[in-house]
LUMSE-856346 format. One record per residue (C-alpha): residue number from 1; residue in one letter; x, y, z. Coordinates in nm, 3 decimals. Layout:
<NUM, 'a', <X, Y, Z>>
...
***
This chain:
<1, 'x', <0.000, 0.000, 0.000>>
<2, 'x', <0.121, 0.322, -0.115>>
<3, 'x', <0.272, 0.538, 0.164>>
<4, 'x', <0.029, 0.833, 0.121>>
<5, 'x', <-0.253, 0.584, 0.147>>
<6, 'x', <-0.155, 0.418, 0.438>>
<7, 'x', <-0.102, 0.819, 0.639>>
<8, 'x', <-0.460, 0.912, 0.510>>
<9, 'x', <-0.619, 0.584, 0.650>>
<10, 'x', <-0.498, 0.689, 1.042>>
<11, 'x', <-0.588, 1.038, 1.042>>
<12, 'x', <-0.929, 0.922, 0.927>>
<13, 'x', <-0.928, 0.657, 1.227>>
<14, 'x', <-0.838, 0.911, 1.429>>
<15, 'x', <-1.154, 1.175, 1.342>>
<16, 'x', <-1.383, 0.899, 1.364>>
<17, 'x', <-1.250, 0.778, 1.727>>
<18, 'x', <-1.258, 1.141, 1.819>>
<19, 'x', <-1.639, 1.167, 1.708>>
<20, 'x', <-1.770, 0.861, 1.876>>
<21, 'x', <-1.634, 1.009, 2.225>>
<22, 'x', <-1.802, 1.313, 2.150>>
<23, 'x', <-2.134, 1.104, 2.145>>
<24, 'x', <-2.072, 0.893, 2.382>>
<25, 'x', <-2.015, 1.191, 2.647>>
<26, 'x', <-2.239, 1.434, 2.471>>
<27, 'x', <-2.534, 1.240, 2.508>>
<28, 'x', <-2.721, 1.243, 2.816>>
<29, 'x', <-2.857, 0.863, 2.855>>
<30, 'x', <-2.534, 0.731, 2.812>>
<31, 'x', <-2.308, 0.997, 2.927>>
<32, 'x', <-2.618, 0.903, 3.221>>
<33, 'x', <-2.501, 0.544, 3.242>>
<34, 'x', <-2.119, 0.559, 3.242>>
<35, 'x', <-2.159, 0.799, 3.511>>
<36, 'x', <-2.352, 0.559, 3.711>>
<37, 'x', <-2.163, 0.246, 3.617>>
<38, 'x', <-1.819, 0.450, 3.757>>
<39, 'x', <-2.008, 0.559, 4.086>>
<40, 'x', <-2.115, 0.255, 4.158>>
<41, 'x', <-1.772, 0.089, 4.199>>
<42, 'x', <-1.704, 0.228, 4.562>>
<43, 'x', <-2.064, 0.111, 4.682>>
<44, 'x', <-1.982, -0.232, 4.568>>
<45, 'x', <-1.655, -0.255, 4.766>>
<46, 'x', <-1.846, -0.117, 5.080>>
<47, 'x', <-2.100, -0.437, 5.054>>
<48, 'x', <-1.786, -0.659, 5.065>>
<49, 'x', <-1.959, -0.974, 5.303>>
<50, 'x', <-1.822, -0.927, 5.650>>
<51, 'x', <-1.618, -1.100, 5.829>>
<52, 'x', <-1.329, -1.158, 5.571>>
<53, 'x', <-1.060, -1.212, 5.808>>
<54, 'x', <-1.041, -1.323, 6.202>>
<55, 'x', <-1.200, -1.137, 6.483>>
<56, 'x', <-1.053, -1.045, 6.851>>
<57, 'x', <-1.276, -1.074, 7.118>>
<58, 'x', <-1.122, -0.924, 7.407>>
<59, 'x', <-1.152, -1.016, 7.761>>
<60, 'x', <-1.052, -0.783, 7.986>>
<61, 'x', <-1.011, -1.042, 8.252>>
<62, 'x', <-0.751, -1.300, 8.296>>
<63, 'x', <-0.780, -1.643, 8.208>>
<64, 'x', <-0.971, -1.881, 8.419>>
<65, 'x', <-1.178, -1.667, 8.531>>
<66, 'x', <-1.611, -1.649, 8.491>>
<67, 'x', <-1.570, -1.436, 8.189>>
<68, 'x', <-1.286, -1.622, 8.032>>
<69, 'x', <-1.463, -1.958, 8.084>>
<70, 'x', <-1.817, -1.784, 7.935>>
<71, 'x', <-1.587, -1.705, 7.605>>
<72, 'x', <-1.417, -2.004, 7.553>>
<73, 'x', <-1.755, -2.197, 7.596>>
<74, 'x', <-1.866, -1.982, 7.272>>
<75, 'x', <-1.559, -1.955, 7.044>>
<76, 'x', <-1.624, -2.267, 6.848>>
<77, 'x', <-1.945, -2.193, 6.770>>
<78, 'x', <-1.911, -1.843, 6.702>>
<79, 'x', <-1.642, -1.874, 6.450>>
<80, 'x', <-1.824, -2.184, 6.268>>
<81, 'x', <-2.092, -1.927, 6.245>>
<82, 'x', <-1.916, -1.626, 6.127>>
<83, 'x', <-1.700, -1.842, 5.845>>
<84, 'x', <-1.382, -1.751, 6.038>>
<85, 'x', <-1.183, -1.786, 6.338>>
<86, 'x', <-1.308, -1.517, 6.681>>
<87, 'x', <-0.987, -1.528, 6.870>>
<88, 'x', <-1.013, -1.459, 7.267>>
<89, 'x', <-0.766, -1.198, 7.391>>
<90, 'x', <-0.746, -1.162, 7.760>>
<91, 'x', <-0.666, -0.822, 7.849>>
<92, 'x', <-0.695, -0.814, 8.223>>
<93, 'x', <-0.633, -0.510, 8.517>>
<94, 'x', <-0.775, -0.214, 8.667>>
<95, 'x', <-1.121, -0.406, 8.729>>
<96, 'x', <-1.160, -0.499, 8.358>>
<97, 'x', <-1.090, -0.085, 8.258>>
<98, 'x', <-0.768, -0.180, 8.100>>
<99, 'x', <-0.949, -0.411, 7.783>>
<100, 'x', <-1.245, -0.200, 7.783>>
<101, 'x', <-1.056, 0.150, 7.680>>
<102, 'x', <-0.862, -0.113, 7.434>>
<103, 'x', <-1.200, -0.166, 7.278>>
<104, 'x', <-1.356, 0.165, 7.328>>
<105, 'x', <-1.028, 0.305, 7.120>>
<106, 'x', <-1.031, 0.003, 6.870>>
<107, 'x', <-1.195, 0.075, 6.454>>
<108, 'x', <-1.508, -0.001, 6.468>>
<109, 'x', <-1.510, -0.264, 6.183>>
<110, 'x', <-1.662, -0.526, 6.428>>
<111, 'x', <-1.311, -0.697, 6.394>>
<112, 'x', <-1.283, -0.571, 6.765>>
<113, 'x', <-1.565, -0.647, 7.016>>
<114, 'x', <-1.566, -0.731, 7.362>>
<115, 'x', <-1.721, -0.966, 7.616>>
<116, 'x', <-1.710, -0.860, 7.941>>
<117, 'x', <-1.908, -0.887, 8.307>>
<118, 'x', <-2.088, -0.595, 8.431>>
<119, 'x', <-1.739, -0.383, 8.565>>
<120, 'x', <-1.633, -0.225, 8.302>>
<121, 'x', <-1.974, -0.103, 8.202>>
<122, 'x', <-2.190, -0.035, 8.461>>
<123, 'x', <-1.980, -0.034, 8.831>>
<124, 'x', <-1.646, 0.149, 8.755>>
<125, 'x', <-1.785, 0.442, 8.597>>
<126, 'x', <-1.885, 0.538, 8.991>>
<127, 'x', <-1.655, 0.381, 9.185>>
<128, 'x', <-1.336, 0.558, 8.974>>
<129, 'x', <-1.301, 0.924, 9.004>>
<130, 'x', <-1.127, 0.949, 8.666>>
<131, 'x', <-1.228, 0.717, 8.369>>
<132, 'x', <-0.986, 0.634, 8.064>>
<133, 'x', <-1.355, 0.583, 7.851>>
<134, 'x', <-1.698, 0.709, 7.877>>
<135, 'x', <-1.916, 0.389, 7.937>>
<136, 'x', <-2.224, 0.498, 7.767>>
<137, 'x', <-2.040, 0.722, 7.516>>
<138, 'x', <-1.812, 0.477, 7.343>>
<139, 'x', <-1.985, 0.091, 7.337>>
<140, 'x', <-2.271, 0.038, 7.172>>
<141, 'x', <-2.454, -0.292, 7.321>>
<142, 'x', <-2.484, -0.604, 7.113>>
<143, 'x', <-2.630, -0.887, 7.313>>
<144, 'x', <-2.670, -1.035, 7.674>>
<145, 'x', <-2.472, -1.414, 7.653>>
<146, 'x', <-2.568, -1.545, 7.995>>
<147, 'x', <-2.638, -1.432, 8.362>>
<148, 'x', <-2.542, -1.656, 8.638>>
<149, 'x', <-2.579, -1.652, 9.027>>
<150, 'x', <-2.308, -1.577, 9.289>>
<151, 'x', <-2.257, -1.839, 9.588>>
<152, 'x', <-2.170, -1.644, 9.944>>
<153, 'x', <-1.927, -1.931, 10.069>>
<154, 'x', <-1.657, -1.912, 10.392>>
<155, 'x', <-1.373, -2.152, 10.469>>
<156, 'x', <-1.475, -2.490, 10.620>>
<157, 'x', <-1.268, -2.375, 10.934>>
<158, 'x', <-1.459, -2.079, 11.026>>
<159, 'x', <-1.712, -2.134, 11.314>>
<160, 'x', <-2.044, -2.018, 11.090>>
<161, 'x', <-2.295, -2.217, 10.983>>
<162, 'x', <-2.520, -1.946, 10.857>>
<163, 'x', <-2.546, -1.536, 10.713>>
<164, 'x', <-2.690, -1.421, 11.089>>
<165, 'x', <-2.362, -1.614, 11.263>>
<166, 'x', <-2.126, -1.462, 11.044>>
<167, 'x', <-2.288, -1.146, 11.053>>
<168, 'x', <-2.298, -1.171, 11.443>>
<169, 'x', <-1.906, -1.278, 11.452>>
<170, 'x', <-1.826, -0.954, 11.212>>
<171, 'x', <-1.998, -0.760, 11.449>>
<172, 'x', <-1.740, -0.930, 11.747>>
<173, 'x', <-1.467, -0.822, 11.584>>
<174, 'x', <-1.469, -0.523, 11.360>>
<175, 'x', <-1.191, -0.470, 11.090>>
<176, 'x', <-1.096, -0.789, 11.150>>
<177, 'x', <-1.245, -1.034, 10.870>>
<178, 'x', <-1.162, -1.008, 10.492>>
<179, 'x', <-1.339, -1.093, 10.194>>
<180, 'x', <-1.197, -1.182, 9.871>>
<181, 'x', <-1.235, -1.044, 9.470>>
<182, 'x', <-1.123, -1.101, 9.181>>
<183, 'x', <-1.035, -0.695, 9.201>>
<184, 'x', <-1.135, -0.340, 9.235>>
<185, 'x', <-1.486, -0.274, 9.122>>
<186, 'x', <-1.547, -0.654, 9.034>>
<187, 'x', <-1.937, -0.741, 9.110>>
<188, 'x', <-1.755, -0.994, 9.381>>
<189, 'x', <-1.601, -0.624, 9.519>>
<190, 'x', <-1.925, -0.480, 9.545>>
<191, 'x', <-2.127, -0.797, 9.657>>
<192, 'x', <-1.894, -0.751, 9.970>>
<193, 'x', <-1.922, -0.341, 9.997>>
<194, 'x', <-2.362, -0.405, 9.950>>
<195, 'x', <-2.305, -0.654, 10.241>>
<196, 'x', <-2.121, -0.431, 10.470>>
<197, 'x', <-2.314, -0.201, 10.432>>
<198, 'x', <-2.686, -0.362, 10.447>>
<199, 'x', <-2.574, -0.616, 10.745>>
<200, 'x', <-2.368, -0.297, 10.973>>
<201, 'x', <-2.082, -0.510, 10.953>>
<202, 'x', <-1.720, -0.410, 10.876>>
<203, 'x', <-1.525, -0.654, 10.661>>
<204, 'x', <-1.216, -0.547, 10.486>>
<205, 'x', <-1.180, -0.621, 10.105>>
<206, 'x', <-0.862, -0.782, 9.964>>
<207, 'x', <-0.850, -0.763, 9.610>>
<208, 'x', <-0.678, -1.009, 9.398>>
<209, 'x', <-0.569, -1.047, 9.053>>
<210, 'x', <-0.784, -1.318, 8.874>>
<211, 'x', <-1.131, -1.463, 8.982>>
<212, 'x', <-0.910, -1.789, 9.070>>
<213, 'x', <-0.671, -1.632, 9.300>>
<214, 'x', <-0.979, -1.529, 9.490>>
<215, 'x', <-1.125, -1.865, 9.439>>
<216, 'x', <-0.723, -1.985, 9.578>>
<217, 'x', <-0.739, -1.747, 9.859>>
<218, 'x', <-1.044, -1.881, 9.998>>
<219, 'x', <-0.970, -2.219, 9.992>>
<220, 'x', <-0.642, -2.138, 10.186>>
<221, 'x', <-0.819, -1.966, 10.468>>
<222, 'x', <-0.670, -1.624, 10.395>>
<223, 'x', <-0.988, -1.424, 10.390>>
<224, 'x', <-1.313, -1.543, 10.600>>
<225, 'x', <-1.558, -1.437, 10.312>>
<226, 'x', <-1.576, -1.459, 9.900>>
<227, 'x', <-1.857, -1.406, 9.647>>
<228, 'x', <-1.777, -1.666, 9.397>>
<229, 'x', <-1.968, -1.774, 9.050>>
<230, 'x', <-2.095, -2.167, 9.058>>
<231, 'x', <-1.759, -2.310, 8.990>>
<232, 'x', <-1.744, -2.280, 9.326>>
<233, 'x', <-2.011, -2.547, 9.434>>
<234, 'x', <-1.742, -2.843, 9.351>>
<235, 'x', <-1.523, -2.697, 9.653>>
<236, 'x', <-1.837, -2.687, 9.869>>
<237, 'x', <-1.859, -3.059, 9.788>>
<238, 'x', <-1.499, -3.161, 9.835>>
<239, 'x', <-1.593, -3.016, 10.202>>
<240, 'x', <-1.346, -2.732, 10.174>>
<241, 'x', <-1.605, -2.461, 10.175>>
<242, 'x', <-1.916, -2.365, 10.340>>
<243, 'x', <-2.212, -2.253, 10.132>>
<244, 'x', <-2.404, -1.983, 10.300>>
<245, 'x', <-2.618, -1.854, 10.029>>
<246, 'x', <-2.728, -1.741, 9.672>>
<247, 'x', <-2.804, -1.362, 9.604>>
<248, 'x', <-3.001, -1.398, 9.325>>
<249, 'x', <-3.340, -1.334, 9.386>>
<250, 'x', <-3.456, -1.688, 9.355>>
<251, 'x', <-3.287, -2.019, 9.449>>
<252, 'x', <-3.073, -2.180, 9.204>>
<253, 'x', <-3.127, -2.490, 9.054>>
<254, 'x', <-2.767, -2.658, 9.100>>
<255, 'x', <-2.769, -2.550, 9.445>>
<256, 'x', <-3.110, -2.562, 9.591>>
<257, 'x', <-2.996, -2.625, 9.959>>
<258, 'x', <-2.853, -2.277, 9.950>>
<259, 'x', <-3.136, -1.994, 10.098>>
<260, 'x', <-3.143, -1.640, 9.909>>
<261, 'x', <-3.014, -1.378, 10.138>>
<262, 'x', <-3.349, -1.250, 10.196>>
<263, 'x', <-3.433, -1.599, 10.342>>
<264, 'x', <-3.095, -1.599, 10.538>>
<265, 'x', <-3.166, -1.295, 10.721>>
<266, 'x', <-3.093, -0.971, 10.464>>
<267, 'x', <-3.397, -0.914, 10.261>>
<268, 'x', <-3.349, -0.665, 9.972>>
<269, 'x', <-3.007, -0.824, 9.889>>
<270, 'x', <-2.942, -0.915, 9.568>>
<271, 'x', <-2.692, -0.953, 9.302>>
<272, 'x', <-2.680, -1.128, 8.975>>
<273, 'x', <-2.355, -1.181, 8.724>>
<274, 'x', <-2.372, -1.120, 8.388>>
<275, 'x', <-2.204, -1.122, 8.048>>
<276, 'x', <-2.251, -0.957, 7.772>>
<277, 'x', <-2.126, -0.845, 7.423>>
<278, 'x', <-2.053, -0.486, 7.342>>
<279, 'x', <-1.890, -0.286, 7.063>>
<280, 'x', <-1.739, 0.022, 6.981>>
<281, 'x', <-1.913, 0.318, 6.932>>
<282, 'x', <-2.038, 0.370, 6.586>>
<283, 'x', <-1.993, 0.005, 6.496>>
<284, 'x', <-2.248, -0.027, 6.161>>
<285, 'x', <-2.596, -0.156, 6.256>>
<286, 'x', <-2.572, -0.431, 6.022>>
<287, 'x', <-2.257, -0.587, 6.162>>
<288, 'x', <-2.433, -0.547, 6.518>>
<289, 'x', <-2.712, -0.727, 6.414>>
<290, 'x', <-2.523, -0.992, 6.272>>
<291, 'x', <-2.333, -1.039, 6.587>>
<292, 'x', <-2.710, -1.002, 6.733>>
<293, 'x', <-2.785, -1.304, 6.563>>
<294, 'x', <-2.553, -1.522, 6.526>>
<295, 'x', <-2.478, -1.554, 6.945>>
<296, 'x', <-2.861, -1.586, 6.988>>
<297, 'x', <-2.870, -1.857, 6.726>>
<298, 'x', <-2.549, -2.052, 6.892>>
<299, 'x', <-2.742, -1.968, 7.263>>
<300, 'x', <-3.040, -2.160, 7.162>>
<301, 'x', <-2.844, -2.492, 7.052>>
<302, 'x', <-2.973, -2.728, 7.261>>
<303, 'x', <-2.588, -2.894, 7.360>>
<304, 'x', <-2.463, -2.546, 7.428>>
<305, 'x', <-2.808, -2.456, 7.629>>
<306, 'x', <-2.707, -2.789, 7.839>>
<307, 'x', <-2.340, -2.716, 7.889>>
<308, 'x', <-2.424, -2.349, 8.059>>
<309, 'x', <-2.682, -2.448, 8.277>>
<310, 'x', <-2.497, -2.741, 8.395>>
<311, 'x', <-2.275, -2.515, 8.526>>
<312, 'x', <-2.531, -2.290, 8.640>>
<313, 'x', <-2.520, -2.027, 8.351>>
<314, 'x', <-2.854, -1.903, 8.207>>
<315, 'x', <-2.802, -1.884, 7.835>>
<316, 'x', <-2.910, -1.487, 7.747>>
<317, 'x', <-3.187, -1.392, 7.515>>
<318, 'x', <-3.370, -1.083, 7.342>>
<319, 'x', <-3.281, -0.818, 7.085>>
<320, 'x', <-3.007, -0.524, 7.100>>
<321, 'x', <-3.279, -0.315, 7.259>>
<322, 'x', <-3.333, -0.561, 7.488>>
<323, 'x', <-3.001, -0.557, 7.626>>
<324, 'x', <-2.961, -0.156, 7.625>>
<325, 'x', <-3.272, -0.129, 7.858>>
<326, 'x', <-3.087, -0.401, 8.072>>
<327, 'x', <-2.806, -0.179, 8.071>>
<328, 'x', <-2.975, 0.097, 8.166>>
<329, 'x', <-3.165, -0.049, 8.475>>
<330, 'x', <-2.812, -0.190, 8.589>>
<331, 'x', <-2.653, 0.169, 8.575>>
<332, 'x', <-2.913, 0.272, 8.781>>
<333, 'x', <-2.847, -0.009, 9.067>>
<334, 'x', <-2.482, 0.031, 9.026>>
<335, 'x', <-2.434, 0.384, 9.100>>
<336, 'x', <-2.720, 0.358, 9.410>>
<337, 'x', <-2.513, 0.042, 9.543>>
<338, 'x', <-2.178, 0.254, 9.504>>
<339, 'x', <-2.294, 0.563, 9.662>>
<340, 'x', <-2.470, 0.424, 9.926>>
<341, 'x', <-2.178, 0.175, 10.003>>
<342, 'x', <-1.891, 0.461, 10.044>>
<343, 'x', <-1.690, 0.218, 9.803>>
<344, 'x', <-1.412, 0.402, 9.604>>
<345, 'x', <-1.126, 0.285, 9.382>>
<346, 'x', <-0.872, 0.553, 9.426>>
***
């Protein structure tokens, strides 16, 4: 092909690619379309499935402890439900503060959440003068898991039978009794300051590091006194403890020989432990439903309904809402128990 041919034939491809963009963006419909196809590009990345890679639940207790057991019982389950691995991260100290400003400061991607007792949510915030989080500010709540009841038990070796003989024998000798926690602003902590204060008696609180050193501490007749989860029934078995009562409201099932306080002697005590799921702040609804979800569907499994209340767990129930009104009633007790109790943590 001639030379001069061959130059005319790509300046005319040229004109005629020119011209078809000039259509192509010149007219509405489909300048219209390509607009739309292009915007839609980010929207599809932001409906990218969730979870796509592992996610931390955090602790902020030590291992072995009620909380710590209460996770471990759910991993499996939760991570055959979510398609990939939850990985438990215990992140214990300051009463649970320490892994609860971890999660308050965390992205909230849902690739952080937290499972935690009542302390970090609904107790410190009045028993600390200064708070590394706002409680109600940065968490949004997910779901209740399980509520369980604390067991008032003494040492074998001290000389009471009942909640009116140890009350009398605090009254004998003031200052001089201890009772155990698993730490500063702990529901064990406060079980202890509510019973001080209700009963006139004066025993002094020892705080420990972990639920179990509490548990150990007990056992080993270092402190006369401990409010313990049901774990603590098999001790009371073995003969090594004394079970004096339940605080919950009602009886409990695994221990039915044990009165409520009201029937030992202090009506209008009661306390009841429970853990729940939170999130950060501003965690997308949709990812908090999911988690709403998925731990109520794994709750209602009939061989993981069995293994908490054989332990004396009662699986938890109800919607998001559900468990922010729950929240809101337990801020309420928390603070009245606090101030009325004198209890501080610093």
């Amino acid at each position: 092909m001639p030379v001069a041919l061959r130059v005319a034939l790509r300046v005319a491809l040229r004109v005629a690619l020119r011209v078809a963009l000039r259509v192509v963006w010149c007219t509405p419909l489909v300048g219209l379309a390509a607009l739309t196809a292009l915007s839609m590009r980010p929207a599809q990345a932001q409906t990218t499935p969730y979870p796509q890679r592992p996610i931390r639940l955090v602790v902020p207790y030590a291992p072995g402890g009620p909380t710590d057991v209460v996770g471990r019982m759910l991993l499996e389950r939760l991570s055959g439900a979510f398609g990939q691995p939850v990985v438990l991260d215990n992140k214990p100290g300051a009463g649970g503060n320490i892994g609860a400003e971890l999660v308050a400061r965390a992205p909230a991607d849902g690739y952080t959440m937290m499972l935690t007792a009542a302390a970090p949510i609904v107790i410190n915030p009045y028993l600390y003068s200064r708070m590394p989080y706002d409680a109600q500010r940065d968490f949004v709540p997910v779901v209740l898991a399980t509520t369980a009841p604390t067991f008032m038990v003494v040492p074998a070796s001290l000389p009471v039978t009942s909640v009116r003989e140890l009350i009398a024998l605090a009254r004998s000798q003031p200052g001089k009794l201890n009772f155990a926690s698993s730490g500063i602003g702990t529901p064990p902590h406060l079980s202890g300051e509510l019973f001080n204060h209700m009963a006139g008696v004066e025993i002094t609180h020892v705080p420990y590091r972990s639920a179990l050193a509490a548990t150990t501490a007990v056992l080993n007749a270092e402190v006369a006194l401990d409010f313990d989860q049901p774990s603590i029934l098999a001790h009371v078995k073995a003969g090594k403890l004394r079970l004096l009562a339940v605080t919950t409201p009602r009886r409990s099932p695994i221990a039915p020989e044990a009165p409520t306080m009201a029937e030992a002697g202090l009506p209008g005590y009661e306390v009841t432990a429970w853990y729940g799921f939170m999130a950060p702040a501003a965690t997308p609804r949709d990812i908090v439903q999911r988690w709403v979800t998925e731990v109520s569907r794994v709750l209602a499994l009939p061989e993981v309904r069995d293994r908490f209340l054989a332990v004396g767990f009662e699986p938890g129930s109800g919607t998001q809402e559900d468990f922010a009104a729950f929240l809101r009633a337990e801020h309420a007790r928390w603070s009245r128990v606090v101030r009325e109790s004198g209890a501080r943590a610093d």
